[in-house]
C-alpha positions in Angstrom: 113.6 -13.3 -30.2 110.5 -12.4 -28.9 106.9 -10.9 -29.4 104.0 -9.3 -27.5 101.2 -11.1 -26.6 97.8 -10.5 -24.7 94.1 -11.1 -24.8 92.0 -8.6 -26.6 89.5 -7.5 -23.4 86.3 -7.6 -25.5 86.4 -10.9 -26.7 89.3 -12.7 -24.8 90.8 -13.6 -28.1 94.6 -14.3 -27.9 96.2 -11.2 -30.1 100.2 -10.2 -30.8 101.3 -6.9 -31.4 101.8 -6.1 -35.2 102.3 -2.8 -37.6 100.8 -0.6 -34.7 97.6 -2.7 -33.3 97.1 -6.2 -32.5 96.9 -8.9 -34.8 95.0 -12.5 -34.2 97.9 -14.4 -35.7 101.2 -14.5 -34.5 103.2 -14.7 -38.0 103.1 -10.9 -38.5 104.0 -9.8 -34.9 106.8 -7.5 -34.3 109.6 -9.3 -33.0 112.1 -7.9 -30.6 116.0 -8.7 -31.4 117.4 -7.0 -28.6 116.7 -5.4 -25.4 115.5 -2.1 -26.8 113.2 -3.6 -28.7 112.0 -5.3 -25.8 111.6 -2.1 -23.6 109.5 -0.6 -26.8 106.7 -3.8 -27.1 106.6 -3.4 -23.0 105.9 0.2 -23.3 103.3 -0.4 -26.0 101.4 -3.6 -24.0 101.6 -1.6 -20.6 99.6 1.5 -22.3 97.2 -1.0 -24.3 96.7 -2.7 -20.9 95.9 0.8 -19.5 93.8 2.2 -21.9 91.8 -1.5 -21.4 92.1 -2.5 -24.8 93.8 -5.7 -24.0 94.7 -7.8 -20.6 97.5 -10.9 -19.9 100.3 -8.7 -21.5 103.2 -10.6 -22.1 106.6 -10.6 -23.7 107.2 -14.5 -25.0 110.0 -16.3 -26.7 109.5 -17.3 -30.6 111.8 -18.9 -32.7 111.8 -19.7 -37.1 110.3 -22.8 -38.0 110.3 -23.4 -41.4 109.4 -19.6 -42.2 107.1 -19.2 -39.7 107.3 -17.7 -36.2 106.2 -20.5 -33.6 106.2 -19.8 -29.8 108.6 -21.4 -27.7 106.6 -22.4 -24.8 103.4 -25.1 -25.5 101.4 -22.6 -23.4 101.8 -20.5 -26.6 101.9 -22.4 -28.9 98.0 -23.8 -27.8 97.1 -19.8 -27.9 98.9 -19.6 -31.0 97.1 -22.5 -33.0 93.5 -23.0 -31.3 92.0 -25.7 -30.4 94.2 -29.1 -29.9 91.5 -31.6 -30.4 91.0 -31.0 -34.0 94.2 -29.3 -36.5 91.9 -28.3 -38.8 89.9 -25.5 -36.5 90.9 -22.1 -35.1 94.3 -20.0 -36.3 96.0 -23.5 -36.7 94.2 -24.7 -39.9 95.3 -21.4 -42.1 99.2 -21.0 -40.6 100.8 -16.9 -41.3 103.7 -16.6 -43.4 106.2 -14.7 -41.8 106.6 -10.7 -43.4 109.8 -9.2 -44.1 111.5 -7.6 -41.5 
């Protein structure tokens, strides 16, 4: 499984690609099952990325953790949660429950 990430270019902010914009959590991203699914997020980051709404495009691997989508890679999972120092600042303190597919 996997999901669309980047950094929105007017505040660096780490964003994933949800219901047709880009979301500051990663629960409700769009995840791609197969390889046309893929091919679409790619599409939709490489356009974002040229109309310089967002930079650091990247298709990562997530996995279900308890009914929540989690990053595979720590990389990730830091962007995903915020700060490490302290659990109960940044996107880490208030976890996203996945949405129905």
């Amino acid at each position: 499984m996997k999901v669309l990430t980047a950094n929105r270019l007017t505040d660096g902010i780490a964003v994933w690609y949800a219901d047709g914009g880009w979301a500051e959590t990663v629960g409700g991203a769009d995840l791609a099952h197969d390889k046309a699914a893929e091919d679409r997020l790619e599409a939709i980051g490489a356009a974002a990325y040229a109309s310089n709404e967002v930079v650091d495009v990247n298709l990562i691997d997530v996995t279900m953790v308890d009914g929540l989508v989690e990053p595979v890679r720590l990389r990730e999972k830091i962007r995903a949660a915020g700060p490490t120092i302290r659990e109960d600042l940044g996107k880490q303190a208030s976890p996203q429950p996945v949405r129905a597919a």
